[in-house]
C-alpha positions as CSV (number, residue, x, y, z in Angstrom):
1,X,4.1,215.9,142.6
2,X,4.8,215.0,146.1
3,X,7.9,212.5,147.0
4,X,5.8,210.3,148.6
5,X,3.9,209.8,144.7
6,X,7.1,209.5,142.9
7,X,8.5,206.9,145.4
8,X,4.8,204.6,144.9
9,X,5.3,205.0,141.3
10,X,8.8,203.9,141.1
11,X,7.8,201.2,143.5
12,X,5.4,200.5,140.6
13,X,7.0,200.7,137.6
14,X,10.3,199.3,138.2
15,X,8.5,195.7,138.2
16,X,7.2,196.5,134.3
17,X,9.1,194.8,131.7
18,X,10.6,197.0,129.0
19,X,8.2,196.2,126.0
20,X,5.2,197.5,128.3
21,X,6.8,200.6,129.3
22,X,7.3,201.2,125.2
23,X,4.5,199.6,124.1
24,X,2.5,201.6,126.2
25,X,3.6,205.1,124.5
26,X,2.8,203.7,121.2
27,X,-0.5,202.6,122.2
28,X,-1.7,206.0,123.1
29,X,-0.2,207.6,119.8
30,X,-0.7,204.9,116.9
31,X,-4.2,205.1,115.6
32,X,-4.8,202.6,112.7
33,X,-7.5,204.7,110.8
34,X,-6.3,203.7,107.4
35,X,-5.6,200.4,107.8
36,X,-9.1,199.4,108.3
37,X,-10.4,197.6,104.7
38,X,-12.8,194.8,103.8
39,X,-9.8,192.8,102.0
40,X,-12.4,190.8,100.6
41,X,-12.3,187.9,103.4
42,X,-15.3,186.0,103.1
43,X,-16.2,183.2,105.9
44,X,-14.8,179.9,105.2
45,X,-17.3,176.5,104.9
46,X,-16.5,174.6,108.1
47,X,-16.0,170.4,107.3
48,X,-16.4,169.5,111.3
49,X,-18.2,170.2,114.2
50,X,-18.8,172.6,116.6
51,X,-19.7,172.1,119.9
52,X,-22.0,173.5,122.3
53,X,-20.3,176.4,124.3
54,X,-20.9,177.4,127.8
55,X,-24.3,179.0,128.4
56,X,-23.8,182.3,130.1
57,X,-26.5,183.5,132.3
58,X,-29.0,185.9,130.8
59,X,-27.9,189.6,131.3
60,X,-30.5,190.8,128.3
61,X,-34.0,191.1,130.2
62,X,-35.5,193.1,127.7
63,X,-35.3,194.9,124.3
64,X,-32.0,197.1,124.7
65,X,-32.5,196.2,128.7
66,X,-29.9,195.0,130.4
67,X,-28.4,193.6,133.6
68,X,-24.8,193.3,134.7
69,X,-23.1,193.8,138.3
70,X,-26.6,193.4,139.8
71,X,-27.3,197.1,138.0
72,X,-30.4,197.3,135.5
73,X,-30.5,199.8,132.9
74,X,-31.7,200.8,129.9
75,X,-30.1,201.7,126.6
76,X,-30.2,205.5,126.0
77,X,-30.8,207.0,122.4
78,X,-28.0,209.6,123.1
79,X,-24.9,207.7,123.1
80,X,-26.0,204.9,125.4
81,X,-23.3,202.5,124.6
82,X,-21.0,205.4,126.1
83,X,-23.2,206.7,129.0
84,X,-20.5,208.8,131.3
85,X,-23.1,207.9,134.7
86,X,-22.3,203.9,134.4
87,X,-18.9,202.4,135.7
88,X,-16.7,201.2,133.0
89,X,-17.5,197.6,133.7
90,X,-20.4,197.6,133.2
91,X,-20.3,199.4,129.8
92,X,-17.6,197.0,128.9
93,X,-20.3,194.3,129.8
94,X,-23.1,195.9,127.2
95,X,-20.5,195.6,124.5
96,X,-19.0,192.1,124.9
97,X,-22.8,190.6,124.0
98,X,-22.4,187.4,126.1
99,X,-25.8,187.2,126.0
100,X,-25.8,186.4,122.2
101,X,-25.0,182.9,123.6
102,X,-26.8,182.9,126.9
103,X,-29.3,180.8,128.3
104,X,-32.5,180.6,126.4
105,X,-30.5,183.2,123.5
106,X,-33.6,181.7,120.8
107,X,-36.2,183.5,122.7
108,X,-34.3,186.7,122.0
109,X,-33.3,186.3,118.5
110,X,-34.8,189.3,117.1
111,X,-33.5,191.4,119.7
112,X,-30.1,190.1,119.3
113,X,-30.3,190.8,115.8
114,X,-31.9,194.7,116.1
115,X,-29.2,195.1,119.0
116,X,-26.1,194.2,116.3
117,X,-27.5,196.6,113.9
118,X,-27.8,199.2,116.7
119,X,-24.2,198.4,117.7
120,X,-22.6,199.0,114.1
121,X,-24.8,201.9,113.2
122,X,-24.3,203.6,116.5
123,X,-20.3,203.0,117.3
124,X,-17.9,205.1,114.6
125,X,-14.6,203.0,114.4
126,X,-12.3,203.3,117.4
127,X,-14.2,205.3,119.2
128,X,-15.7,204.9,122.7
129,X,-15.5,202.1,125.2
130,X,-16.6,199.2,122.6
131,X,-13.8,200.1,120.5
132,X,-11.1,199.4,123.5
133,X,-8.9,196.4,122.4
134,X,-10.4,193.5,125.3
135,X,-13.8,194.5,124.8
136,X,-13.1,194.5,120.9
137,X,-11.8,190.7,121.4
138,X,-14.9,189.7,123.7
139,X,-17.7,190.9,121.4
140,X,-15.9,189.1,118.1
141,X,-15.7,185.9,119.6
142,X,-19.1,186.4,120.5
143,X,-20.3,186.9,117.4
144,X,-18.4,184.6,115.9
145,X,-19.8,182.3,118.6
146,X,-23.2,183.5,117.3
147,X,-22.8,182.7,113.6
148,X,-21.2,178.7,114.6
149,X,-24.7,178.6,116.1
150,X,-26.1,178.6,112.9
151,X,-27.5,182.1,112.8
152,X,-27.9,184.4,109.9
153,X,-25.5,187.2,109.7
154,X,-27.7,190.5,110.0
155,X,-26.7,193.5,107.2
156,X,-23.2,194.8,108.1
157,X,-22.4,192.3,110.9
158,X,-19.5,190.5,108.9
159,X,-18.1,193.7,107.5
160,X,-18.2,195.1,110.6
161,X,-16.2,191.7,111.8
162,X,-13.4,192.4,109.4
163,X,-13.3,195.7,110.5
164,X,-13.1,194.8,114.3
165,X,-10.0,192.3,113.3
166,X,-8.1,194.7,111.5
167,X,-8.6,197.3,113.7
168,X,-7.4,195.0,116.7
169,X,-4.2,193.2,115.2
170,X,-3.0,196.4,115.1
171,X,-3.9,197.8,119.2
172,X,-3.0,194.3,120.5
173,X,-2.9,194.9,124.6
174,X,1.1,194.2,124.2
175,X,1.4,197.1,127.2
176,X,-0.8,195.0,129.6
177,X,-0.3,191.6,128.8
178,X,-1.7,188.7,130.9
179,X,-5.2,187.7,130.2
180,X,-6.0,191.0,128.0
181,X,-3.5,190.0,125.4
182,X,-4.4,186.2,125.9
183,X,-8.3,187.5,125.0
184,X,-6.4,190.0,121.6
185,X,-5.2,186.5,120.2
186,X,-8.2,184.1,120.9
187,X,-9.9,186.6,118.6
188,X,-7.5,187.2,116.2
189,X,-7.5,182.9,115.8
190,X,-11.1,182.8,115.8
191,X,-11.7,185.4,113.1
192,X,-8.7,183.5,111.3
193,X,-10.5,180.5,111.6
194,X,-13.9,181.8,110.4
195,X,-13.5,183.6,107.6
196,X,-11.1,182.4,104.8
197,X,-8.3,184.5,102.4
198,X,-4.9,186.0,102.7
199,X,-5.8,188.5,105.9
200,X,-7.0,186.0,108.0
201,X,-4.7,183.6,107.3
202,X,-2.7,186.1,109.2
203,X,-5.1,186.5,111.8
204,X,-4.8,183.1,112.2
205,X,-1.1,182.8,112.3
206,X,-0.7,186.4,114.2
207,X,-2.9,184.9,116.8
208,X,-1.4,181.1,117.2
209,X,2.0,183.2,118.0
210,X,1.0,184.9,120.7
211,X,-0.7,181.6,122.1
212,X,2.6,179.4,121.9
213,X,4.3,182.4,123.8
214,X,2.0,183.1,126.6
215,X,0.3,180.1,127.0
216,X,3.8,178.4,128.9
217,X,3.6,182.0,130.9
218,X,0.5,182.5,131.7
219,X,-0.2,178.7,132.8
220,X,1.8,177.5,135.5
221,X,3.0,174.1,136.0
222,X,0.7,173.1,138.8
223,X,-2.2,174.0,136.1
224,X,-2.7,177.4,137.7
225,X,-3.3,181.0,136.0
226,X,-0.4,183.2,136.9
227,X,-2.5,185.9,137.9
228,X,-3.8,183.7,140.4
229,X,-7.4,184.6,140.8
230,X,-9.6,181.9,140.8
231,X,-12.2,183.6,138.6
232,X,-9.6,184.6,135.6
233,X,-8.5,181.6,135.9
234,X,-11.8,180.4,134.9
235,X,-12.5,182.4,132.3
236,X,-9.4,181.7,130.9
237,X,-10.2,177.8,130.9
238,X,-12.7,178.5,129.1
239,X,-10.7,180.6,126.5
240,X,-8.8,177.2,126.2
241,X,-12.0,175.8,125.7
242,X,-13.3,177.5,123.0
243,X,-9.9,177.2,121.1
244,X,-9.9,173.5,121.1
245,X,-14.0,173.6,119.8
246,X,-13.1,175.7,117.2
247,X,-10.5,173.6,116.1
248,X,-12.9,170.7,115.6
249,X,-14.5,173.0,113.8
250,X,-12.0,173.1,111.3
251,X,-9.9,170.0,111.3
252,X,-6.4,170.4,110.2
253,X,-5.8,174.0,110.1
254,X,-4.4,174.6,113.5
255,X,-1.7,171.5,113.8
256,X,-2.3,168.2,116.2
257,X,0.6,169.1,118.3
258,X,-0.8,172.2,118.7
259,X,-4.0,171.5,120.1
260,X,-2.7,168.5,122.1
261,X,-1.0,170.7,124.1
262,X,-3.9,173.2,124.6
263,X,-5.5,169.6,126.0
264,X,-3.5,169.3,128.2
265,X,-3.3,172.8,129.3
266,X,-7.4,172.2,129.8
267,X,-6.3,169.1,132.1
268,X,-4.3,170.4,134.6
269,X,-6.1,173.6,134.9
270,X,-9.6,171.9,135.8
271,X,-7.4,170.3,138.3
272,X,-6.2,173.4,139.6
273,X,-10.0,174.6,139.9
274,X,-11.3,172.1,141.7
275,X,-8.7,172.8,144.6
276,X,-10.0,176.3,144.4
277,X,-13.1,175.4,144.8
278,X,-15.6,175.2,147.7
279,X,-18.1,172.1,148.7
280,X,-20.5,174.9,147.5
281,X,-19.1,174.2,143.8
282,X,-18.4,177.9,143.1
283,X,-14.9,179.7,143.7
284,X,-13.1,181.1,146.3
285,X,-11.9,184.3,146.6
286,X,-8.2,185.5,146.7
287,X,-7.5,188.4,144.9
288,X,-9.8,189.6,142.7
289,X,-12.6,186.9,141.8
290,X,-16.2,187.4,142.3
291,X,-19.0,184.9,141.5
292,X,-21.4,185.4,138.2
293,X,-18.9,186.2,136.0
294,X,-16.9,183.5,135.2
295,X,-18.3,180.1,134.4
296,X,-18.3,177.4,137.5
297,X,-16.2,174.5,137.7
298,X,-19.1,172.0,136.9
299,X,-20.0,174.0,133.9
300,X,-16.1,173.5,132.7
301,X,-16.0,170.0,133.4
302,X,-19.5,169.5,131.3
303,X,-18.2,171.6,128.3
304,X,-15.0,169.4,128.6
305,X,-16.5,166.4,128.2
306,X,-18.5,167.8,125.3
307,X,-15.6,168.0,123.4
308,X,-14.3,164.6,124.1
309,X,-12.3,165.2,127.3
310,X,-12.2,161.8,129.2
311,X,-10.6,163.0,131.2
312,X,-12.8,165.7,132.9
313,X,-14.8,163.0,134.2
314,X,-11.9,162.0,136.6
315,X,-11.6,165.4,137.9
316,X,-11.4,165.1,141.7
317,X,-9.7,163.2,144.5
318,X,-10.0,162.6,148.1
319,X,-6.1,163.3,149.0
320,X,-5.8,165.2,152.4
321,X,-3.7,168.0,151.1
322,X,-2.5,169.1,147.9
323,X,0.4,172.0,147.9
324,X,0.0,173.7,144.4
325,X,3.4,175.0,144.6
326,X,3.8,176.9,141.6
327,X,1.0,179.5,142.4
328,X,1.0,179.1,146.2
329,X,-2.0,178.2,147.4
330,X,-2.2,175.1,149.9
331,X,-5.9,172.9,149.7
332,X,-6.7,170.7,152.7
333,X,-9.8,168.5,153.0
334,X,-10.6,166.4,156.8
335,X,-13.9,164.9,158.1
336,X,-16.2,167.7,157.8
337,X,-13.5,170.7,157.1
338,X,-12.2,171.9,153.6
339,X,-9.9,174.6,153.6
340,X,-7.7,176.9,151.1
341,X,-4.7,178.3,152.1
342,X,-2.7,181.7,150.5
343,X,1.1,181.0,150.6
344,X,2.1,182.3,147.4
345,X,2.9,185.8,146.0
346,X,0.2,187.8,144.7
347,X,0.8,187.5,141.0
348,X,3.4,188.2,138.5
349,X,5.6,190.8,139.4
350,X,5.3,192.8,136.0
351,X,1.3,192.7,136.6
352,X,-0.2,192.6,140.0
353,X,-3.0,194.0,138.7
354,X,-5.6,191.9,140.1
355,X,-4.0,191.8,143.6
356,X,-5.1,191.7,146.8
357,X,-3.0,192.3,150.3
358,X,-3.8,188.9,151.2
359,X,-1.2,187.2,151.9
360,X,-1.2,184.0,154.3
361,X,-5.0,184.9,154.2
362,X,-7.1,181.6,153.8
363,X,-11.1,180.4,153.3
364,X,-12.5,177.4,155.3
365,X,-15.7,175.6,154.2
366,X,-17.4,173.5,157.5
367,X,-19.9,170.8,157.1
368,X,-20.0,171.6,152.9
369,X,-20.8,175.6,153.9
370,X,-18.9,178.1,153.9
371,X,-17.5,179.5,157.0
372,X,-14.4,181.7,156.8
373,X,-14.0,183.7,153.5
374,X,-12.2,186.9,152.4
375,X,-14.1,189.7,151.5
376,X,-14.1,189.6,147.9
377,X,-14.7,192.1,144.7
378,X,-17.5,194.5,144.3
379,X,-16.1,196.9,142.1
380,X,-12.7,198.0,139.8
381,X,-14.2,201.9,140.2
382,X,-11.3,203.9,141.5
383,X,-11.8,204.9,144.9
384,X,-12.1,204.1,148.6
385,X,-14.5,200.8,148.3
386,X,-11.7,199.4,145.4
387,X,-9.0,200.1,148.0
388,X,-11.0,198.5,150.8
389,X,-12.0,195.8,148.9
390,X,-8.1,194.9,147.8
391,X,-6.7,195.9,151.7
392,X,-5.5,193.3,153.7
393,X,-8.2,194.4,156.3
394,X,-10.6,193.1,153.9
395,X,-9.1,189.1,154.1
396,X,-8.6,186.4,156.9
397,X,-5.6,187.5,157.8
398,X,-2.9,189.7,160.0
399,X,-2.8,193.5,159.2
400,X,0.6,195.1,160.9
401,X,0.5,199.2,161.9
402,X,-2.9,199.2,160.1
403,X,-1.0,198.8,156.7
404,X,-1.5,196.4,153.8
405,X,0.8,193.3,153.3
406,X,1.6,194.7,150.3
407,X,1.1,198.4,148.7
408,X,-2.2,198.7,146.7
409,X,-3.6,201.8,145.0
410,X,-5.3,202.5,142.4
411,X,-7.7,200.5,141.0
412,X,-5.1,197.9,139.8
413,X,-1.5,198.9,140.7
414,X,0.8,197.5,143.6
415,X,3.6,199.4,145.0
416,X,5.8,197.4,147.3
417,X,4.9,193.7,147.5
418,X,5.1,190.9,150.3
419,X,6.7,187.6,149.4
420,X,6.0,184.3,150.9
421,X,8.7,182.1,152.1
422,X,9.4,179.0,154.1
423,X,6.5,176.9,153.2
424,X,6.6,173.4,155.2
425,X,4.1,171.2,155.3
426,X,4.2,168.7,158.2
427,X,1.7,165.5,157.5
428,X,1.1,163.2,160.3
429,X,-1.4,160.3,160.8
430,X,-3.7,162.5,162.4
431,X,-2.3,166.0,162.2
432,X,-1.8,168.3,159.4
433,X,1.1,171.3,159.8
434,X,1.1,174.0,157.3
435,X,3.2,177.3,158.1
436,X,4.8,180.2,156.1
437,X,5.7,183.4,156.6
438,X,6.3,186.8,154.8
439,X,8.2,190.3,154.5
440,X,5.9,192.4,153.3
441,X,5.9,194.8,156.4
442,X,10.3,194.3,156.5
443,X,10.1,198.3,155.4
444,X,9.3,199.3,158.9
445,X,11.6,199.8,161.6
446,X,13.0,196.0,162.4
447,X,11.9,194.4,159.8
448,X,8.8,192.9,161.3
449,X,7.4,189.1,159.7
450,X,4.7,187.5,160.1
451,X,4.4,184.2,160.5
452,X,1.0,181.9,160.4
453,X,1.0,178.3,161.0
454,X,-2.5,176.1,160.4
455,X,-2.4,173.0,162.8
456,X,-5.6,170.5,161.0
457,X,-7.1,167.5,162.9
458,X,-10.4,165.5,162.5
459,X,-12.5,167.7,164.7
460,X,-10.0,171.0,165.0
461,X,-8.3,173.9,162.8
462,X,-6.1,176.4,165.1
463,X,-4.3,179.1,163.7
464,X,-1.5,180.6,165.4
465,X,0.5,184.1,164.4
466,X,3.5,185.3,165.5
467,X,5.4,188.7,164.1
468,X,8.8,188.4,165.3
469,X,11.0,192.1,164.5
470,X,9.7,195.3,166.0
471,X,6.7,196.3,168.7
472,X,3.7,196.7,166.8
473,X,-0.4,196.4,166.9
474,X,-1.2,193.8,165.1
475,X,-4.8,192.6,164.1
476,X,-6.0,188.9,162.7
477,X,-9.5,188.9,161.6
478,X,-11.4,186.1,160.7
479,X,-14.5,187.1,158.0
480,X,-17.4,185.2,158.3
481,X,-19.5,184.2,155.8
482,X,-23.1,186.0,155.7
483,X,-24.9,182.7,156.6
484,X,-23.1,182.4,160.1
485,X,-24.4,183.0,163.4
486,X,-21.8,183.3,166.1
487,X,-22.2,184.9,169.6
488,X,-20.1,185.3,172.5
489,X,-19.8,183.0,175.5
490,X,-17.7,182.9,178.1
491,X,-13.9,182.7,178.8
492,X,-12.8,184.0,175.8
493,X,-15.0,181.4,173.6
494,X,-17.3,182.0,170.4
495,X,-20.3,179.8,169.2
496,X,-20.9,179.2,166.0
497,X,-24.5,178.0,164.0
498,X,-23.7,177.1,160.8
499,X,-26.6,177.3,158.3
500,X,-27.4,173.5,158.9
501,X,-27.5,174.8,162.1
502,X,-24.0,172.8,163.1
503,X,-22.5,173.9,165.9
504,X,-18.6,174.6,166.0
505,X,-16.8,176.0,168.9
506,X,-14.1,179.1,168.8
507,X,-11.6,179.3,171.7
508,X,-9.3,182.7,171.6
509,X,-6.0,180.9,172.9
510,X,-4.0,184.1,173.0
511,X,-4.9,187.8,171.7
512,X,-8.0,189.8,172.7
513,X,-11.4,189.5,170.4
514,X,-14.1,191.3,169.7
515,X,-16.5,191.0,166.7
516,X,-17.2,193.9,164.3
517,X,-19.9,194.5,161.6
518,X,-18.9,194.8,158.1
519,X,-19.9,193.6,154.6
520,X,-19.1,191.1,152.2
521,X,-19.0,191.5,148.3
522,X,-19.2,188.1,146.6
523,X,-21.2,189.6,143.3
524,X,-19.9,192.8,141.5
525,X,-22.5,195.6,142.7
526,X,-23.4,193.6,146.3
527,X,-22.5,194.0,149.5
528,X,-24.0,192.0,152.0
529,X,-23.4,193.0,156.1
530,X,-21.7,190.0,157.9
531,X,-19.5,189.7,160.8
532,X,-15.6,189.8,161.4
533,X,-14.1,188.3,164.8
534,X,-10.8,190.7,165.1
535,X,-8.1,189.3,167.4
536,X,-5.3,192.0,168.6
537,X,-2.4,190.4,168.9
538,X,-0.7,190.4,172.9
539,X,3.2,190.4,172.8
540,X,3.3,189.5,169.3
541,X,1.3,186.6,169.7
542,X,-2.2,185.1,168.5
543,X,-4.0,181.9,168.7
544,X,-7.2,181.2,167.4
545,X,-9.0,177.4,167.8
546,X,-12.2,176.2,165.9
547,X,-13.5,172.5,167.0
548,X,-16.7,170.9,165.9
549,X,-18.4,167.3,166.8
């Protein structure tokens, strides 16, 4: 192994906390073969009611015929639930079963049930992808899901539920943590709640633990995920969902206090959401988030209200700036211009795995469309396009030497990791002033920083950089949505035609432009060709205007 590797790694691993380090040796040793018994659990009567879940879209388009990450295939005879030639995602995606309670699910009742059969008749215990502990969570809940739905079970499916449980309380993701273990104990809960009996009672209780712990973790106190990707933290809101429906479901067995503060939780993170969320209604994207995966804000607020949350109706506000401090990310809204701002760190320190080099990177919405995004997510595959994808090359921001912000590799590791710091927010009648700056090129010779400041007025946004430490090249790019026209005119200006064919004005104050084709992932499996305007910074200096009438 080269020195170069062992420094990365050590710039990895000395983040980890102790029990994923040894939690991660026992994991790939401990195999709970023997463990794995009916315990004669039977499922438990509910007295309350459940309510309608989220409708995912439909990713079953024909019998064993699928559709996820804009790929279509068909299930093979010959191990198809394992097939080698399809990226793990999207084999984790044909054993979750989301589509059990997709859109329109009645129509393909008798598919869903021959599939289920398939599924237990096909996949020996703990082997293959199905078996891996986050998919194992994401296919009981549901089929639990299923079941509350008032379907039938088909022959096998609850022993095969048991099964699943016992075989997951003991692989809980304890080495990983974050929104993987979150996933472990939503389905321990639920199979404590559905089925009745000693076992699941500690199901139940096993699962209610690991809540109360990570829950004040993994939800900060500005109502943010800590992983801060706008998509998780969507999915996870509706993990919170789900946990207070199936408490209705069964009155009294999970404690008032309990699921009071689960409410709450649901508050403050539909707040969060609709900061990081464009005019468009669907999510931004800083670090890894991608659109079609997770539910969308609106659907949140609706399933909310289902269950008796006044106050997702309320959700929204007109404020001119809202600094969600505890996650970093700054949300501005002025005449015609919404913005998000990136001036937090990428994630936990123990696990980046989700981050992006894009720090002080930011997304602007003009006239309710989109204008400057980042690049987004089109794949977790190890290899070039991943690391593309997460570079700081790939966001509206400044890239130093040609380096990332901060060090990613692999498909979900981070070596060395820039920090924000020095947020202030200036706010005047008619001018906002948001800067912030951050060390994560300080390893090079002077310590370079970079510094960004966003100066907002009625009918302006200008950006200005400055890297103070060191001589370097420095590069600011500014990605532009697919739906943007913008050609060059003269003296350093740029016109823009926005979809509604709006016209908005870009003035390179200081720096030298030139616009460069590349693409834009905003769906797992899609890459769409769009434009990025790349300003080379002159003595450490750049200054970029947008106006609009």
């Amino acid at each position: 192994m080269k020195f170069d590797n062992l420094f990365i790694y050590w710039r990895t691993l000395r983040h980890l906390r102790l029990i994923q380090l040894y939690r991660r040796i026992w994991f790939n040793f401990y195999r709970p073969y023997f463990f794995l018994r009916n315990n004669n659990v039977k499922p438990h009567c509910p007295t309350g009611q459940w309510g309608l879940p989220i409708n995912r879209n439909i990713s079953m388009v024909g019998k064993y015929k699928f559709k996820f990450l804009n790929k279509t295939r068909t299930l093979s005879k010959d191990d198809g639930w394992n097939q080698r030639l399809e990226e793990k995602l999207w084999l984790y995606n044909l054993h979750y079963f989301d589509d059990l309670n997709a859109k329109m699910s009645f129509r393909r009742l008798k598919w869903h049930q021959s599939l289920i059969l398939k599924w237990i008749d096909q996949n020996t215990v703990g082997r293959g992808v199905g078996w891996e502990p986050y998919t194992t969570s994401l296919r009981i809940v549901n089929w639990i899901k299923w079941l509350n739905n008032s379907h039938k079970p088909v022959r096998g499916m609850l022993e095969s539920l048991i099964i699943q449980t016992n075989w997951l309380e003991r692989r809980l993701e304890w080495h990983l943590l974050g929104n993987h273990l979150f996933s472990n104990a939503k389905a321990l809960v639920f199979s404590g709640l559905f089925f009745e009996g000693a076992q699941s009672k500690k199901w139940l209780e096993k699962g209610l633990d690991i809540i109360r712990h990570q829950l004040p973790q993994q939800v900060l106190s500005d109502g943010g995920h800590f992983e801060r990707s706008p998509m998780y933290h969507a999915l996870f809101l509706e993990d919170m969902l789900d946990l207070v429906n199936f408490s209705l479901l069964r009155p009294g067995v999970v404690s008032k206090s309990e699921v009071k503060i689960w409410r709450n939780t649901i508050v403050s993170m539909l707040k969060w959401l609709e900061k990081m969320t464009h005019p468009d209604k669907e999510i931004s994207f800083f670090n890894d988030s991608a659109l079609g995966i997770a539910p969308k804000l609106n659907e949140l607020k609706s399933y909310a209200i289902r269950l008796g949350f006044k106050e997702a109706r309320k959700v929204g506000s007109k404020v001119k700036y809202t600094h969600l401090k505890q996650s970093g990310y700054v949300h501005f809204k002025c005449s015609n211009a919404e913005g998000i701002l990136d001036v937090g760190p990428i994630g936990p320190d123990y696990l980046p795995g989700h981050a992006h080099a894009d720090t002080l990177s930011f997304e602007l919405s003009l006239f309710g469309k989109r204008l400057i995004v980042n690049g987004g997510t089109s794949t977790y595959e190890k290899g070039s396009k991943r690391l593309r994808e997460r570079g700081t090359a790939s966001h509206s921001t400044v890239e130093i030497a040609g380096l990332n912000s901060s060090e990613v590799w692999g498909s979900f590791r981070v070596g060395r990791r820039a920090y924000p710091d020095d947020v202030q927010i200036i706010d005047k009648s008619k001018k906002l002033s948001i800067s912030c700056s951050h060390n994560g090129y300080s390893h090079l010779i002077n310590s370079p920083i970079h510094r960004r400041k966003w100066i907002i007025t009625t009918k302006t946004i200008s950006i200005s950089d400055q890297i103070k430490g060191g001589s370097y090249s420095a590069i600011a790019r500014y990605i532009f949505h697919p739906d943007i026209n913008i050609n060059k005119a003269k003296d350093n200006k740029w016109i823009v035609r926005m979809p509604n064919n709006k016209i908005a004005t870009i003035k390179i104050l200081q720096g030298k432009s030139k616009l460069k084709n590349i693409t834009y992932s905003p769906e797992f499996g899609k890459n769409i060709p769009t434009k990025c305007l790349m300003i080379a910074l002159t003595n450490n200096s750049g200054f970029f205007e947008i106006a609009w009438d």
